[in-house]
C-alpha positions as CSV (number, residue, x, y, z in Angstrom):
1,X,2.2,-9.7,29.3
2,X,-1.6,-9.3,29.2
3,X,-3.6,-12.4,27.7
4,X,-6.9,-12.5,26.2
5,X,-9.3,-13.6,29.1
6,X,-13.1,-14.5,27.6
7,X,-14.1,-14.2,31.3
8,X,-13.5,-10.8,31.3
9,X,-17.2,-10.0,30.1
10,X,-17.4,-6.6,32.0
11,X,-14.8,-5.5,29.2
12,X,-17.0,-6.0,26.9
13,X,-19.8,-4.0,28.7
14,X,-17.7,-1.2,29.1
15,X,-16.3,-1.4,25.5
16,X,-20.4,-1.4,24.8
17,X,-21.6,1.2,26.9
18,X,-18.3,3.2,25.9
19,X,-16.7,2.0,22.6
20,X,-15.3,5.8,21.6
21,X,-12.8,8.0,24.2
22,X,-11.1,7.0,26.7
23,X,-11.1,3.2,28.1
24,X,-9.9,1.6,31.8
25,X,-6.3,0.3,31.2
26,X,-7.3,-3.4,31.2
27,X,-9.9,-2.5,28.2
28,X,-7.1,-0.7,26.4
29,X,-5.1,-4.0,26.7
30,X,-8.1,-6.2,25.5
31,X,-8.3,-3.5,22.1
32,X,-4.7,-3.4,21.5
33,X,-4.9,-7.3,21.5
34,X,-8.3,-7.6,19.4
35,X,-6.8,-5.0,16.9
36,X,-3.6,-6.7,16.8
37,X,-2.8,-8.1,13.4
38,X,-3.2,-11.7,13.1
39,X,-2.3,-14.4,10.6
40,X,-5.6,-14.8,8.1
41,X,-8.3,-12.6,7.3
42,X,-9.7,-10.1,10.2
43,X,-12.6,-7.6,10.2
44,X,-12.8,-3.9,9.3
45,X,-14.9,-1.2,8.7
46,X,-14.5,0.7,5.0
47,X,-16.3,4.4,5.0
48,X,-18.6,4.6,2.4
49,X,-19.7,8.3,3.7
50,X,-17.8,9.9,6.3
51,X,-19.7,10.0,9.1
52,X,-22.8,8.7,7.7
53,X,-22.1,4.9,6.2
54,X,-19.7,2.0,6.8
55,X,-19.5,-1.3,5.7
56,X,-18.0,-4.4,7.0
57,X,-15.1,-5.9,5.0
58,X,-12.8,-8.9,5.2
59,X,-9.2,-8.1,5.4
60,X,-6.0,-10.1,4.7
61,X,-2.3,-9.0,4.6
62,X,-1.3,-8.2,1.6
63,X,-4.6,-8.2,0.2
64,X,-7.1,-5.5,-1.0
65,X,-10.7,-5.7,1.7
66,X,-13.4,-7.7,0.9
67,X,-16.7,-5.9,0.9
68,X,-19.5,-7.8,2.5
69,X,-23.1,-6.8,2.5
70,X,-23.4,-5.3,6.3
71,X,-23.8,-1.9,6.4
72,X,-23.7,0.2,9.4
73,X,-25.2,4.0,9.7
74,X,-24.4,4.1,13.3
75,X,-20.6,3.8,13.9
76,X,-21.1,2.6,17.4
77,X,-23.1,-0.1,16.1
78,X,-20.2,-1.1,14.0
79,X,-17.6,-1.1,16.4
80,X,-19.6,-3.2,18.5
81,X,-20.3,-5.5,16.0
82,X,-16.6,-5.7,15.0
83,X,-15.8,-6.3,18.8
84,X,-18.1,-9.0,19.2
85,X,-16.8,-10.5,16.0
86,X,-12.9,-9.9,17.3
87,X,-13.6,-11.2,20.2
88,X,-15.5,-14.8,19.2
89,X,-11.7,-14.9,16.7
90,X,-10.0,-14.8,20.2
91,X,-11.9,-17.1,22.6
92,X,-13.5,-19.5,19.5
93,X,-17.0,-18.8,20.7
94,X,-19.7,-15.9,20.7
95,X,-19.3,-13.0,23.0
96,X,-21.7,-13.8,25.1
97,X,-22.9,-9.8,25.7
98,X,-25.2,-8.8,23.6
């Protein structure tokens, strides 16, 4: 079984340099861990306008999203920052790529 590895930081380059289409296996390991769901609240994106606006919400099982006030208008920028912020949940510090 594949484990979350915070040494693993040239996953999260390729995830940045890449973030849409196709990954390397071990990268499509790390995402199907990071969007795994987990017990408490975990990070999503809402679409305000397709293709245009997204904003960064707080989700819980079993609970509608909570809206907060980061708003992306370039979708690559939001799945980075949702990365980064999935992967800090996991290793219980900063991704240290920036």
């Amino acid at each position: 079984m594949y484990r979350f590895d915070k040494a693993r930081l040239d996953l999260a380059r390729e995830f940045k340099a890449n973030p849409f289409g196709e990954h390397s296996p071990d990268l499509q390991y790390l995402l199907n861990i990071l969007r795994a769901p987990r017990p408490g609240p975990f990070h999503v994106l809402l679409i305000d306008r397709a293709g245009e606006r997204w904003t960064l919400a707080m989700m819980e099982p079993g609970k509608p999203p909570q809206r907060t006030n980061m708003v992306f208008t370039d979708l690559a920028e939001a799945e980075w920052h949702i990365f980064r912020e999935r992967w800090s949940a996991h290793a219980g510090e900063e991704c240290p790529v920036t």
